[in-house]
N, C-alpha and C positions, 0 to 999 in steps of 0.2 A: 291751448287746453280747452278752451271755451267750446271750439270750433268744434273741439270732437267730441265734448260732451253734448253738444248741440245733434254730432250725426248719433251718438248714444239713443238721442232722445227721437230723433225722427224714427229710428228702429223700434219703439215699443209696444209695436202691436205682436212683431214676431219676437221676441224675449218674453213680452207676457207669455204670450201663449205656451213658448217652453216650460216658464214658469207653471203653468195650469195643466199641463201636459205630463208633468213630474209628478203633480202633487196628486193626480188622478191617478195615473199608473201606483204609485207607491201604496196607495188605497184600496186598490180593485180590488172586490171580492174580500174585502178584509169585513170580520168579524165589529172590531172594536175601532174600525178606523181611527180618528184622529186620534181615539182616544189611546194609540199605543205609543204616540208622541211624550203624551205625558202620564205615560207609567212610568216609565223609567226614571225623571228626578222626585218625583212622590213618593216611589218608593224605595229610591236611596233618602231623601228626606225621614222618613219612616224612622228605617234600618240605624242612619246615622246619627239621626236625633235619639234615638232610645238608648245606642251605647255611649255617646260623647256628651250630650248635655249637662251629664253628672260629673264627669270627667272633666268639665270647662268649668263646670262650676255656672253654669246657665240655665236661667228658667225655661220650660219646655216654649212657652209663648214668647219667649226672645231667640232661642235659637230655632223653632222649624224655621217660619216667615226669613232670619238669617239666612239659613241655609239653603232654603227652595230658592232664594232670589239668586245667592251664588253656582248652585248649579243651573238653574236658567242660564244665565253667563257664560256660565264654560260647556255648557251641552252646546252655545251656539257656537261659541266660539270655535269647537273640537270639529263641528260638522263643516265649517267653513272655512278651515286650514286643512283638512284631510280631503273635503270637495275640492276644495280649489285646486288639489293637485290631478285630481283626474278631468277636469272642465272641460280643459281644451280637447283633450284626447276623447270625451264624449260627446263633443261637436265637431268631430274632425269633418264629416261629411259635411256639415254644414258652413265650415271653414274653408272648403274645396270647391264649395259649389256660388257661395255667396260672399261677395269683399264685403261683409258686416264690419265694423268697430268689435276688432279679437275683445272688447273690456265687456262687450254684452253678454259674455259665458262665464266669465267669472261671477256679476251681477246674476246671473242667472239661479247658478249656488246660492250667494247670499240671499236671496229674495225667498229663493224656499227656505233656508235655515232660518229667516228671519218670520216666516207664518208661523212657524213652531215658535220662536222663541216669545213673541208677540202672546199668543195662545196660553204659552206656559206662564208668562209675566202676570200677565191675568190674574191668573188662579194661585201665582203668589200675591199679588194685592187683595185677593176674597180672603186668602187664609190671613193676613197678616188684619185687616179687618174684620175679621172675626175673633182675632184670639187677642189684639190689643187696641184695635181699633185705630183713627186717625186722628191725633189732636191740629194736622193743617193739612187741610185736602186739596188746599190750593198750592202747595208744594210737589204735587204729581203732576203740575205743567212743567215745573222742568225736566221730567221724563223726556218732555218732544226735545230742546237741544240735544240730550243725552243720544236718543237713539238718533239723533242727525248725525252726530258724530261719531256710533258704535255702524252705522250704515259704510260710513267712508274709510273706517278703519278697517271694515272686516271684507269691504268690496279689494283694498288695495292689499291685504292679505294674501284672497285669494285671484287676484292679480299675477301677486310674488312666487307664491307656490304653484298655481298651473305653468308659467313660462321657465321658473326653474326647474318642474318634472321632467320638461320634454327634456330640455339640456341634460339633464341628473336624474336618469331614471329611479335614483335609490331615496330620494326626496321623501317620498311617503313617510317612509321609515326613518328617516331622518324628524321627519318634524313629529312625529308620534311619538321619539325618543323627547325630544324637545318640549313637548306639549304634555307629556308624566311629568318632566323636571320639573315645568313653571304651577304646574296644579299644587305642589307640596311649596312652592315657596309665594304663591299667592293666598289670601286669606279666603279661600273658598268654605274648605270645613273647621275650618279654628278661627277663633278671634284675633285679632290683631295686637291685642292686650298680650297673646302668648309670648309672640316674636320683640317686642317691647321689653315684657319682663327681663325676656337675655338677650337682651344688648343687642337686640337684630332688628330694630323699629325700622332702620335704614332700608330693609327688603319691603319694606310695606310703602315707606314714604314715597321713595324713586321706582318702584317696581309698575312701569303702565300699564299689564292689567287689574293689580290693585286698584289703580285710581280709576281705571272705566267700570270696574264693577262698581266702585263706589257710587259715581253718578248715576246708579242706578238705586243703591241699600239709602242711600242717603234722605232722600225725597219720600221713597215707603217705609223706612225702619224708622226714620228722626224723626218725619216731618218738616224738614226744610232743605232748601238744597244743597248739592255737594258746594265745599268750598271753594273760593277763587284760585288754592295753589291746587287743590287737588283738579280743576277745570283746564287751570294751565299746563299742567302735566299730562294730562290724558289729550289735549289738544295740540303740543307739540310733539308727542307721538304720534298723532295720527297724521300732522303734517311730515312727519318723517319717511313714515309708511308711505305717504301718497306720493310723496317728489320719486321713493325709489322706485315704484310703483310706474309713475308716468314712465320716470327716463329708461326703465324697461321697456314699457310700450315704444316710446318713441326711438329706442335701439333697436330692439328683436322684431317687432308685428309683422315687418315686414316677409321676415326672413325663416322666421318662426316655421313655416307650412313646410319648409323644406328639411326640416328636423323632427317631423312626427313619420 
């Protein structure tokens, strides 16, 4: 595993660049460039916060910063399970013509989902600093493990979903089925106090994107960082993701070109 993250890393002059190749096209000629990244959770932020805050029984300065950081989360996440299923097949030339490491197209996806989300994180810390401020600002270093391990989870994600699309053309649509279910039973726009109240704490405790969005709310909402079960949780599912992740690679990569 070493060995090919090693040939990963000698390739990244050409993955950057696809990386900056995307991020430019997606841009051209745009009006409000980046800034149409992040209209979209501001202004579900907005929207959500003015009808539900009341309804949760939450001050508006604990649930926007709440919720901007939650859809952070899941705007990356959503862009990184729906890319990853089309990666390969938008590198297919480039899978034809060069024996890269197939794991560089998936990292590919992630790395742009991951400037936006980066961007967007941002400006949930300005807001969350501006409406209650930080009583420990040295608990936003644990941010960097956090996205080491939101990095390895969402590369072996879309790992999973680009080599299962080629096999399973209907994939997309499978995991969009997938990915509406887990938004209503992760604490994205509700508190976790909700599911608690009735007797459903259990979906929040065991459920691993609850615990990865945590080690993100944790550090900006509390001030201190997520805890040791919830680190555990969120880091034996991303070791989960990754073994199934590799031993895809090391079954299919090879085999992979002859099924697109």
């Amino acid at each position: 595993m070493l060995r090919y993250c090693g040939s990963v890393w000698d390739c990244r002059w050409f993955w950057l660049s696809l990386v900056r190749a995307d991020l430019r096209t997606r841009y051209r000629r745009s009006f409000l460039g980046l800034g149409w990244s992040l209209l979209h959770p501001i202004a579900m932020t907005i929207v959500l916060c003015t009808v539900f805050h009341g309804l949760f029984d939450v001050a508006v300065e604990e649930y926007a910063p709440y919720l901007l950081t939650g859809l952070c989360f899941w705007n990356a996440l959503t862009a990184i399970a729906i890319g990853g299923c089309g990666c390969l097949y938008q590198a297919e030339n480039y899978i034809r013509q060069h024996p890269a490491p197939l794991a560089i197209y998936p990292l590919r996806t992630v790395l742009g989902a991951g400037f936006h989300f980066l961007v967007a994180l941002l400006v949930a810390v300005v807001l969350t600093w501006s409406l209650r401020g930080f009583d420990n600002v040295a608990a936003l270093y644990s941010i960097v493990p956090a996205l080491v391990i939101l990095v390895v989870a969402g590369w072996s994600l879309a790992v999973l979903t680009g080599i299962a699309n080629v096999y399973f053309p209907d994939t997309l649509h499978l995991v969009e089925v997938v990915l509406q279910l887990m938004f209503y039973a992760t604490p994205i726009i509700y508190p976790p106090r909700l599911l608690a109240d009735k007797g459903l704490g259990w979906l929040v405790s065991y459920n691993p994107l609850a615990n990865l969005v945590q080690l993100l709310r944790a550090p900006i909402l509390d001030g201190q960082p997520a805890s040791a079960a919830t680190y555990a949780i969120a880091v034996l599912a991303t070791l989960a993701i990754l073994g199934a992740a590799t031993l895809a690679l090391k079954k299919l990569e090879r085999s992979l070109i002859f099924h697109m």
